[in-house]
C-alpha positions in Angstrom: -28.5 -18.2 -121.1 -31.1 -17.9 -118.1 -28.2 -19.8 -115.9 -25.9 -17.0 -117.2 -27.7 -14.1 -116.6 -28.9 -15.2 -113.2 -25.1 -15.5 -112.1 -24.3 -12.2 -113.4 -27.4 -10.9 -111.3 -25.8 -12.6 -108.2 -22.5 -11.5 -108.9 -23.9 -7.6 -109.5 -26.0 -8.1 -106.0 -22.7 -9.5 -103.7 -20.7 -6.7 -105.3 -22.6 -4.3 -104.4 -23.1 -5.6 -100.7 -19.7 -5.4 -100.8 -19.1 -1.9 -101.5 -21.8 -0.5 -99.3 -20.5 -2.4 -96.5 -20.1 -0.3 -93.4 -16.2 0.2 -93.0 -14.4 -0.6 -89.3 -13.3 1.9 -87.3 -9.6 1.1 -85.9 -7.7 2.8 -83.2 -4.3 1.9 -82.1 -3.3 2.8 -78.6 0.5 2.1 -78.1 0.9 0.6 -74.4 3.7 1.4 -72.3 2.8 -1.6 -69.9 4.6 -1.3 -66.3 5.0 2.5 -67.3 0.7 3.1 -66.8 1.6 2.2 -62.7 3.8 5.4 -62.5 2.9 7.5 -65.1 0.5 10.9 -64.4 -0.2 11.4 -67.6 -1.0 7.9 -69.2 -2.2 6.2 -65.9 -4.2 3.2 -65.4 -7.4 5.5 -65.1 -5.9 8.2 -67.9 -6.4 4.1 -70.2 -9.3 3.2 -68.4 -11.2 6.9 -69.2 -10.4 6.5 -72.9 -11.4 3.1 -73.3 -14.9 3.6 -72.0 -15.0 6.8 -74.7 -13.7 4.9 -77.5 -16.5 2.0 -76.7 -14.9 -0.6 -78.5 -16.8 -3.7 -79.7 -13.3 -5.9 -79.9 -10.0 -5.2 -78.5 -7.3 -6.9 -80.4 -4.4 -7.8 -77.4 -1.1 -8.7 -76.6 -2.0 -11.7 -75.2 -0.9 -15.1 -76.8 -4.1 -16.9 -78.1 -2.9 -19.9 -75.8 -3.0 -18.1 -72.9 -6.8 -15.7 -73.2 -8.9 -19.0 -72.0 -6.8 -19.2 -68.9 -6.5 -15.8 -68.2 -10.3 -15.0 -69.0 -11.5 -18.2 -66.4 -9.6 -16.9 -63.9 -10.9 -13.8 -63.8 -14.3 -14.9 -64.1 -13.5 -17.4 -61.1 -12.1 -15.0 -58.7 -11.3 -11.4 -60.5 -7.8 -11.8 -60.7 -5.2 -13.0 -62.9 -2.4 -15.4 -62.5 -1.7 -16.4 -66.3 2.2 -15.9 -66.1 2.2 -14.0 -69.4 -1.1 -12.1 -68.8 -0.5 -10.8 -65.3 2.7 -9.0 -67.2 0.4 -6.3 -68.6 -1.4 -4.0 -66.1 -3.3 -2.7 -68.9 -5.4 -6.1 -68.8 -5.3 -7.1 -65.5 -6.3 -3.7 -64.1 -8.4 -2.3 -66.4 -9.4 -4.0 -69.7 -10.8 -7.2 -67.8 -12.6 -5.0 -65.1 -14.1 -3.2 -68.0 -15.8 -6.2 -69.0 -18.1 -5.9 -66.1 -19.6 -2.5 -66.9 -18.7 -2.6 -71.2 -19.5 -5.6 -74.0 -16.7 -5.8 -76.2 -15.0 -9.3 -77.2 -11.7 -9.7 -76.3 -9.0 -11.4 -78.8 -5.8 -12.6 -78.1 -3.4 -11.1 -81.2 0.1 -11.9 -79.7 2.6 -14.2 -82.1 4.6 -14.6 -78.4 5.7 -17.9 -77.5 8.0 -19.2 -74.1 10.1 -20.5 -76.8 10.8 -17.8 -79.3 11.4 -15.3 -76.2 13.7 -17.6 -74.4 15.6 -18.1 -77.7 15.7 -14.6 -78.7 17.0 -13.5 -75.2 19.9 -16.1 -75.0 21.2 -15.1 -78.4 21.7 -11.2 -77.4 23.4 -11.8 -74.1 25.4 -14.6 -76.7 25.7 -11.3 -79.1 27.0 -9.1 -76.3 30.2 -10.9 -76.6 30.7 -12.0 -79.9 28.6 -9.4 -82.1 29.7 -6.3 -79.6 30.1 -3.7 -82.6 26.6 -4.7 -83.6 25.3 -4.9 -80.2 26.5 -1.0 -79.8 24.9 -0.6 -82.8 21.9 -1.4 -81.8 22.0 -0.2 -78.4 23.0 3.6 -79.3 19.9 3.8 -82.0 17.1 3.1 -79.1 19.7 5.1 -76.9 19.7 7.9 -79.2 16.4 8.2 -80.1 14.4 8.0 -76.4 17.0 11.0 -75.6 15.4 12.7 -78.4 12.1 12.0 -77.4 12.7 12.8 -73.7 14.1 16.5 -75.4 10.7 16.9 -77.3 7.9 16.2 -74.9 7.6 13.6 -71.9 7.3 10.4 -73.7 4.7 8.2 -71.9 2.1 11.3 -72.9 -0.3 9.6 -75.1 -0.9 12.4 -77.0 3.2 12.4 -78.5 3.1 8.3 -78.5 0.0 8.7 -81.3 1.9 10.8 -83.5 3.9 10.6 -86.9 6.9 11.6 -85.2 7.1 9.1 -82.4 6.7 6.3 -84.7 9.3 8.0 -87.3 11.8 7.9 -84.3 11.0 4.3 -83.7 11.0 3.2 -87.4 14.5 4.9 -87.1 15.8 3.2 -83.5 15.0 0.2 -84.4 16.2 -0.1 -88.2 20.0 -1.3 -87.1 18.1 -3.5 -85.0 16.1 -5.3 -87.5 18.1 -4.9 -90.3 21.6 -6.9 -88.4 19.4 -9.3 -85.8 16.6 -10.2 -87.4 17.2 -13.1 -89.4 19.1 -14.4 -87.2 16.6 -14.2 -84.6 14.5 -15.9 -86.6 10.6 -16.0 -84.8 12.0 -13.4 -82.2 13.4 -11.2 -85.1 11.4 -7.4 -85.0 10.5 -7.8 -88.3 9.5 -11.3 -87.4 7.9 -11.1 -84.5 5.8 -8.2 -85.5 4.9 -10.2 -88.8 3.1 -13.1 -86.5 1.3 -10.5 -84.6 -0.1 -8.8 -87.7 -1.4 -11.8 -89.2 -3.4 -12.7 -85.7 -4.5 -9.0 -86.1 -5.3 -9.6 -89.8 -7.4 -12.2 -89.1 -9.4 -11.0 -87.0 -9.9 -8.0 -88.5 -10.7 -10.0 -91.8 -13.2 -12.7 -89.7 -15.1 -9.0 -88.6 -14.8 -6.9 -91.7 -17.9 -4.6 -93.1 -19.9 -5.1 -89.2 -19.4 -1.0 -88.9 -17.7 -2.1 -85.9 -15.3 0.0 -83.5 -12.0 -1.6 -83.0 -9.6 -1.6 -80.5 -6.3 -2.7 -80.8 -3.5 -2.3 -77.5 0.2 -3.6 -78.1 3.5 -2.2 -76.7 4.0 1.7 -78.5 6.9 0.6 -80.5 5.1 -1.7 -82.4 2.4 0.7 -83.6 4.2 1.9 -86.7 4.3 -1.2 -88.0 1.1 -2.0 -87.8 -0.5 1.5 -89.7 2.1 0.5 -92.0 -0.2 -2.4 -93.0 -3.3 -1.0 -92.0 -2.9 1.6 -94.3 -3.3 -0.4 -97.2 -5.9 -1.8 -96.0 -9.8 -0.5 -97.9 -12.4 -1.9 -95.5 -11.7 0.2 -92.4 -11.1 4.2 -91.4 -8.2 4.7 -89.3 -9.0 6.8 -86.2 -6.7 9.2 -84.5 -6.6 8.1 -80.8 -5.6 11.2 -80.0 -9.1 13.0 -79.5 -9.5 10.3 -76.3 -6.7 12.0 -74.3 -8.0 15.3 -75.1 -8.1 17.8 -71.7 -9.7 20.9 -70.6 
């Protein structure tokens, strides 16, 4: 009886920890990579000024877990990066690593990219250009279509239209012929695929750090952010934040 009441005690005491643990704040900012070089209104310094504001205490990345510990020692050794996948993304190699030096946050590596999968996936849609044309023009006039709508709303490398409901709509939309006629056959490169392997890197970290009251970075390309609130919105252990307020200007 004693045995049974002190587990229902213990049970009452971790449930209640559980509840009143602080919740994660998580901020998506979609990337648009090369684009922060040229870009005046999402530079390398517009990134770099809203990263320092948003203070984050982990930056989830779209760097391949098998290729942070090179990428992080060469940095450390000399300040620059060489990491063949790495050196791809300004927004690490100018400013998220130099932040390290004046910020503590922890970065971790959330990209399901592999050599592999991307060589695979790029063979089979120059194969697909010549027999799968009709889907291939398919596919091509969605994404087509919709960055000409985008272009007719507002200029779209402005941060303040890539964080909104209506840019991720119109990527939902120019992508949906291409998941719904490539993606199997894709297999690990498929979107729906691909997108899946990041998550569950993202899930787990998110998991491994849940109820710290921590702030929460995460920085992939800006057409994969509507997939990910998709499954961050079901999600009870973090608040959502709108990005947004970090491009704010007078």
């Amino acid at each position: 009886m004693r045995a049974a009441l002190a587990l229902k005690v213990a049970f009452l005491l971790l449930t209640a920890q559980t509840a009143c643990a602080p919740k994660n704040r998580v901020i998506i900012l979609g990337m648009i990579h090369s684009g922060h070089t040229t870009s005046e209104v999402y530079s390398l310094d517009v990134l770099r000024s809203a990263i320092r504001e948003i203070e984050p205490d982990y930056v989830l990345t779209e760097i391949p877990p098998d290729r942070l510990a090179d990428a992080v020692a060469q940095f450390e050794a000399t300040g620059e990066i060489i990491e063949s996948r790495v050196k791809r993304f300004p927004e690490y190699v100018d400013v998220l690593f130099p932040l390290t030096r004046e910020m503590e946050f922890e970065i971790i590596a959330c990209a399901g990219w592999t050599r592999a999968m991307a060589d695979a996936r790029q063979a089979k849609l120059r194969e697909w250009e010549i027999s799968r044309p009709d889907e291939t023009r398919e596919v091509n006039e969605s994404q087509e279509r919709a960055e000409a709508i985008m272009a007719s709303e507002a200029d779209p490398e402005d941060p303040s239209y890539i964080h909104t409901d209506r840019y991720d709509e119109l990527v939902r939309q120019a992508l949906e012929p291409y998941n719904r006629l490539f993606n199997d056959d894709l297999g690990p490169g498929g979107w729906d695929n691909i997108n899946r392997a990041h998550y569950d890197l993202i899930e787990a970290a998110l998991n491994e750090h849940s109820g710290e009251g921590a702030m929460v970075l995460i920085t992939f390309g800006a057409w994969h952010k509507y997939w990910f609130l998709d499954q961050l919105r079901g999600r009870d252990d973090i608040v959502i934040v709108d990005p947004r307020v970090y491009f704010l200007t007078d």
